[in-house]
N, C-alpha and C positions, 0 to 999 in steps of 0.2 A: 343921675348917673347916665351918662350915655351910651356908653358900652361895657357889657360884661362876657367873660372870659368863661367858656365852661369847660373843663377836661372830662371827658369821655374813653374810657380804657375799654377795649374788647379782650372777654377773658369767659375761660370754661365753663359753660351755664353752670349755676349755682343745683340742678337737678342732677347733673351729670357725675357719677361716681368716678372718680379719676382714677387714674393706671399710669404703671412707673412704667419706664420702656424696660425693654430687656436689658439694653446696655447698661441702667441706672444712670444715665446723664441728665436726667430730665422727664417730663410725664408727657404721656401719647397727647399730640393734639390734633395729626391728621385725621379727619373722617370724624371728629369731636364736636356736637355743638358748642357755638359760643354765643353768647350776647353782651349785653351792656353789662361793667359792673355795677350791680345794685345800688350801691353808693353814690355813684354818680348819675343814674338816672334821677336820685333826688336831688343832685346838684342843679341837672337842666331843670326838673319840675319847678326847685325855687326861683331860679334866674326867670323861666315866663311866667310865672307868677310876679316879680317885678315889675315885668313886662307888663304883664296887663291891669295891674296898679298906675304905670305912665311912670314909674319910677324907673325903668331901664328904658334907652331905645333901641339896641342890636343885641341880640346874644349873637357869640361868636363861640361854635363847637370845636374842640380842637381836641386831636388822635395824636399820637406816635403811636410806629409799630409799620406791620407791611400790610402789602394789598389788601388784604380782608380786615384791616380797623377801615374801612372807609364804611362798611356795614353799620358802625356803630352812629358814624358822622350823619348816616341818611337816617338815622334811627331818632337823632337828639334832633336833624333838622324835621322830623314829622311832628316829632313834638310839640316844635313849636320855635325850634331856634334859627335865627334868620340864614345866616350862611357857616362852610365848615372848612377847616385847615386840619389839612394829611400829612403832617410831618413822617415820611417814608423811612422808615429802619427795617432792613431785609433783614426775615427771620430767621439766620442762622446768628445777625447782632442781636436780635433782641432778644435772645433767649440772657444774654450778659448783660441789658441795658439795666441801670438801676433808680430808684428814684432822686438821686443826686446829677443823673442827666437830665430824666424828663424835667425835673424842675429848673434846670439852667434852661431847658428850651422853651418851657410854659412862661420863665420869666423875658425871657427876650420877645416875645412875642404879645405879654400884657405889656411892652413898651410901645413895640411897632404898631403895634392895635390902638394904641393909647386906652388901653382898657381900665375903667373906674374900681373896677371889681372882677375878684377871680374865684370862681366858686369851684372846689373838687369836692369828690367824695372823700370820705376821711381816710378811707383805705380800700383798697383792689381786695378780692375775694381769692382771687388766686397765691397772691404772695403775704397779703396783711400785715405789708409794712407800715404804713402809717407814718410816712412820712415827706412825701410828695408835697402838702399844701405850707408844712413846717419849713420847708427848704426852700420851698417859692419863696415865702413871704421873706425869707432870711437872705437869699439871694437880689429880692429887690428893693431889702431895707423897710416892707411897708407894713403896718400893723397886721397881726392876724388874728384871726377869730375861730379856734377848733373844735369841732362836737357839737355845732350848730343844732339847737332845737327848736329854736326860735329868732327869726330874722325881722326885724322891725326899722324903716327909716325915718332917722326925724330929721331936724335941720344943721344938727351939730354934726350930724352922723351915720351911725351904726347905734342901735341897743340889740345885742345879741345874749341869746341864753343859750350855755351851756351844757351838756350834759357831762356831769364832773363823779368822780368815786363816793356815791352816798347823796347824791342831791341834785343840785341846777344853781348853776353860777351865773348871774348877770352882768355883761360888764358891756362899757361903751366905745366905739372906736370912730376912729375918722375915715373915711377915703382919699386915694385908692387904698384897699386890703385885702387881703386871703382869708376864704372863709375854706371850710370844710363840713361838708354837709355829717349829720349823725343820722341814727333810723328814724326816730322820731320828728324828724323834720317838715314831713310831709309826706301823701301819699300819690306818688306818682301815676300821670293819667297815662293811658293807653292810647297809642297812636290810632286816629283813625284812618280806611281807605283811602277818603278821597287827600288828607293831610302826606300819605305815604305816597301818593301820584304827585304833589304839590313839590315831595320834599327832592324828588328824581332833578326837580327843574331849578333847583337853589345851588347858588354857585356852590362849587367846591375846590380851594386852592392846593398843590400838592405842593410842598416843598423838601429840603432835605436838614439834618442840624446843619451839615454844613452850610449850609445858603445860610441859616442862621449865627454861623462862625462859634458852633458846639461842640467840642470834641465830644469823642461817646467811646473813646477808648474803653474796653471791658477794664475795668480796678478788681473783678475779681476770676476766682477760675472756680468752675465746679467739678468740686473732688468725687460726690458721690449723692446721688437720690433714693434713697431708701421707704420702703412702704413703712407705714406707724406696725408695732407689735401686735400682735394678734391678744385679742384678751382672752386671759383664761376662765375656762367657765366655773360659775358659780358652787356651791356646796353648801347642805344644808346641812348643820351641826344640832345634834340631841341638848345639850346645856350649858349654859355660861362656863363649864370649868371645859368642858370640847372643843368650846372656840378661843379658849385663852392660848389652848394645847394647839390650836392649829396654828393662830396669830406668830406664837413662838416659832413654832416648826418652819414656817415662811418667811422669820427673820423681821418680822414688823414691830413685835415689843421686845 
């Protein structure tokens, strides 16, 4: 494989308790840390792993989003991934951009790239849609591979496993395809200093969808963001005919 494709999504650290704004349009993200989604941090770890099997020769890190995804691009190039592409969506589009854009613009660009392989995470933390690596692959017509636990290359292929409801499924595929990384994939390395000085000096391309010939027209409007219900506190009941009498009372039996 010569070239692999990683997406790299910047979204609200995974420690950071989130807050609806006031308006309910959306949740706070001025002044919010972010970092890489989890998920694809293990997509870059697989691809240089590749890489330093001699089974890959470029990773190529690729963001949509505005100014501050390029945080994530210098984050996957300390990594370990050779150079990065800024598909620029100003943040007042991407709050509307959906994974039926990004994956029209992840697929035009594993063409221009001539990319052998396109590795995402299987879903962003933020929205957990789960469906970015499914829309690639279906967009560029090429096999895919989702829930990756296991990534192994032989000569015919791809033999990838699974992580499926109740087990691990094995199955084989050709290249080029879409993988989509799961947790158990791997455990992502930690960038080091002098790798984070290195990655300051690796190219980085900015482009737009349109340069890509993308529309990213919003398909949807948001009506309303609401915080989840506050749960009610517990109670402790004296004997099984107490709690039959409360289950009732709350409308559950």
């Amino acid at each position: 494989m010569a070239r692999v494709l990683v997406g790299v999504k910047r979204v609200i650290d995974y420690a950071v308790k989130v807050r609806v704004k006031p308006e309910k349009n959306g949740v706070v993200t001025q002044g919010v840390k972010h970092s890489m989604n989890p998920f694809d941090e293990i997509a870059v770890e697989e691809a240089v792993k590749l890489k330093e099997k001699k089974l890959a020769g470029e990773i190529v890190a690729v963001s949509v989003g505005p100014t501050q995804s390029q945080e994530v691009i210098r984050t996957a190039l300390a990594m370990g991934a050779d150079r990065g592409i800024h598909v620029e969506v100003p943040a007042a589009e991407y709050e509307l951009l959906q994974p039926v854009h990004v994956s029209k613009i992840l697929a035009k660009l594993a063409l221009e790239e001539k990319a052998d392989l396109v590795i995402l995470g299987k879903q962003a933390i933020d929205d957990d849609a789960n469906q970015t690596a499914q829309m690639t692959a279906a967009v560029l017509d090429w096999p895919q591979a989702t829930f990756c636990n296991k990534v192994e290359k032989t000569d015919a292929g791809l033999t990838i496993v699974r992580e499926i409801d109740g087990g691990l499924e094995t199955i084989k595929t050709k290249t080029p395809a879409v993988l989509s990384a799961d947790l158990r994939l791997n455990t992502p390395r930690y960038a080091t200093l002098p790798n984070i000085m290195k990655a300051k000096k690796k190219p980085l391309k900015k482009v737009t969808p349109k340069d890509l010939g993308v529309d990213t027209t919003p398909r949807i409007e948001i009506i309303s963001v609401e915080d989840p219900p506050v749960r009610q506190a517990g109670a402790v009941v004296a004997d099984v005919d107490a709690l039959v009498a409360k289950l009732k009372e709350g409308g559950h039996v």
